[in-house]
LUMDRENKE-162170 format. One line per field, with one value per residue (C-alpha): x, y, z; residue number from 1. Coordinates in steps of 0.001 Angstrom, whole numbers. Layout:
BEGIN
east = X;...
north = Y;...
up = Z;...
num = NUM;...
//
This chain:
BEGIN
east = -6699;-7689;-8027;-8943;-12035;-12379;-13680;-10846;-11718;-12384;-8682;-7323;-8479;-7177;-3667;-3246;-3186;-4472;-7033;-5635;-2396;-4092;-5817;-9182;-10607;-10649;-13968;-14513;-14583;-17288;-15605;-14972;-14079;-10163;-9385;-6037;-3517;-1205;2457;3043;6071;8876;7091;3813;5401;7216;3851;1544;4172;4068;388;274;2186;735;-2687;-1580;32;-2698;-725;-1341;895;2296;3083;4268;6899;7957;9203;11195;12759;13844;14662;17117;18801;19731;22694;22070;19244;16159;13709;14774;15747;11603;10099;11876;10055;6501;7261;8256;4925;2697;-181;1600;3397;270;-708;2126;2071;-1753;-3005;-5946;-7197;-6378;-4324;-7063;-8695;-5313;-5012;-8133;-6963;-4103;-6045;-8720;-5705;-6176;-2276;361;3813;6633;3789;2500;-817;128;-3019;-820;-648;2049;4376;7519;8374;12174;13771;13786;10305;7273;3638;628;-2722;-4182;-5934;-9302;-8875;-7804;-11108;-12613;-14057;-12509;-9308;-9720;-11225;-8095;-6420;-8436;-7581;-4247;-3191;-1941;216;3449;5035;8138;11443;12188;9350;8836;5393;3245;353;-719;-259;-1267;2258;5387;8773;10813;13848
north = -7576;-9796;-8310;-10029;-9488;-10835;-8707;-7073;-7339;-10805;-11600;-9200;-11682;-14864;-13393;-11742;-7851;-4830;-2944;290;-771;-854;2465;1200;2140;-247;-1884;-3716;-7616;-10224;-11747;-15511;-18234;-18934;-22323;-24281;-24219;-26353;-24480;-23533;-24760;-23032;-23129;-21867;-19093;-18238;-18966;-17121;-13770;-14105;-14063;-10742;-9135;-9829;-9120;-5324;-4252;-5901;-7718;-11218;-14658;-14268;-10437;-11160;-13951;-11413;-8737;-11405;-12848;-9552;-8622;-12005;-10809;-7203;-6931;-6885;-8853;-9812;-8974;-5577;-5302;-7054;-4439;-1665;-2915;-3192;455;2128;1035;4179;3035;2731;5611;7555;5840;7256;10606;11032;11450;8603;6543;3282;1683;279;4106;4942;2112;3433;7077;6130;3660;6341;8926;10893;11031;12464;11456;14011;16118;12974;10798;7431;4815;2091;1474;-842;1463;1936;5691;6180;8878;12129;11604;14219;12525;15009;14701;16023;19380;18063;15513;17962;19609;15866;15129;12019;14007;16258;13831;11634;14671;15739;12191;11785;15003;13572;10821;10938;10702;8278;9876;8667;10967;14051;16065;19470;19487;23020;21798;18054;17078;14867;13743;10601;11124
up = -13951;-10886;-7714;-4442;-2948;619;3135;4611;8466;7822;6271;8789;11604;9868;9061;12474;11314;12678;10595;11295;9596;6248;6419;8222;11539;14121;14687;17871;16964;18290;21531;19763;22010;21463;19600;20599;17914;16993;17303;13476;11587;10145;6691;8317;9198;6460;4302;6422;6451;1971;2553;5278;2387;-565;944;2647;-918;-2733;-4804;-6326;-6138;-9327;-9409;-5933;-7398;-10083;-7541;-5482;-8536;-9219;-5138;-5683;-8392;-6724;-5188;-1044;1377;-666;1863;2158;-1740;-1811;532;-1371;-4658;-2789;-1181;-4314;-6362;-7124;-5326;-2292;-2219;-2696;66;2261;1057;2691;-809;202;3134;2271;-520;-2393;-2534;-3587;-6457;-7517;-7575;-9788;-12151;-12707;-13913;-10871;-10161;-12312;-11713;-12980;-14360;-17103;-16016;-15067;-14569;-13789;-9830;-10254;-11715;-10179;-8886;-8764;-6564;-8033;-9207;-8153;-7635;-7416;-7793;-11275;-10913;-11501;-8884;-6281;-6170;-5226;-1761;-1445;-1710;445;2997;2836;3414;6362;7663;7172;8804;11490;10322;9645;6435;5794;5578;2319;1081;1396;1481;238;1541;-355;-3384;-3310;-4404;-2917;-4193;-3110;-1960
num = 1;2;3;4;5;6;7;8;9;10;11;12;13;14;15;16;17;18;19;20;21;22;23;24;25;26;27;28;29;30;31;32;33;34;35;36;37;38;39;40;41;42;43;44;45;46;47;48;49;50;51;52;53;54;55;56;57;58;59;60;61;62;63;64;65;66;67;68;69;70;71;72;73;74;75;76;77;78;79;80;81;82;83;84;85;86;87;88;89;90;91;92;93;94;95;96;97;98;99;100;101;102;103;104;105;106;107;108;109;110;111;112;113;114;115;116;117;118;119;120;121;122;123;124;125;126;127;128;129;130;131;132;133;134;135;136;137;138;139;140;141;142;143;144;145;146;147;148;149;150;151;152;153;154;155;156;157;158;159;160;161;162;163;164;165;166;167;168;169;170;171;172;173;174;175
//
């Protein structure tokens, strides 16, 4: 599969995010001398939101159209029926749950069978959890450092209400 491969500070500048919204610590940046801008269009806007999304769930232009074909064709707002879809893949929910720093190190987790979802190994980080479902992390995995560093890390944020947490035993369920 294709996966992008900018440097990640780098994109963060040109789309406008904050590196600690994606997992990484914040560096301090070179002082650049500002450049005037023309005022962006409607469509520039639009565009360069698509772009701050695809590139924080790390997903590509045409998996990206996929999910909002299906977001139209749900009953209710697409963008929130399109956010739900990005929010429920596994990657990113591992993500939430604390389970790794960043969602790449989670996509990584999952696609090297480190995460079991209902108890079965799933390697796929763009599968879709449904509520009711419980993701751990596989027994030999919990005994990682990178696990238990991402652990260490993520004490302190919070976890989304939609999910819910246990710490002890490496495991959460969405709700």
């Amino acid at each position: 599969m294709a996966i992008n491969r900018t440097p990640v500070l780098k994109r963060c500048r040109q789309l406008g995010i904050d590196p600690v919204v994606l997992g990484y610590s914040s560096k301090k940046e070179s002082i650049r001398q500002p450049k005037r801008r023309r005022k962006e269009s409607e469509y520039g806007m639009q565009l360069r939101e698509k772009q701050k999304a695809k590139f924080i769930y790390g997903v590509l232009e045409k998996q990206f159209r996929s999910y909002f074909n299906k977001a139209k064709r749900m009953p209710g707002i697409t963008g929130d029926n399109l956010m739900q879809i990005l929010e429920s893949r596994l990657d990113n929910v591992v993500f939430r749950l604390g389970f790794a720093k960043t969602r790449k190190e989670a996509r990584q987790a999952v696609s090297h069978g480190h995460i079991l979802v209902n108890g079965r190994r799933v390697d796929i980080p763009s599968f879709r959890v449904r509520p009711g479902d419980l993701v751990a992390v596989a027994p030999k995995a919990k005994e990682m450092l990178v696990t238990k560093n991402a652990i260490v890390a993520n004490a302190s944020v919070q976890v989304p209400a939609w999910l819910e947490v246990d710490i002890e035993k490496l495991q959460g369920s969405v709700l």
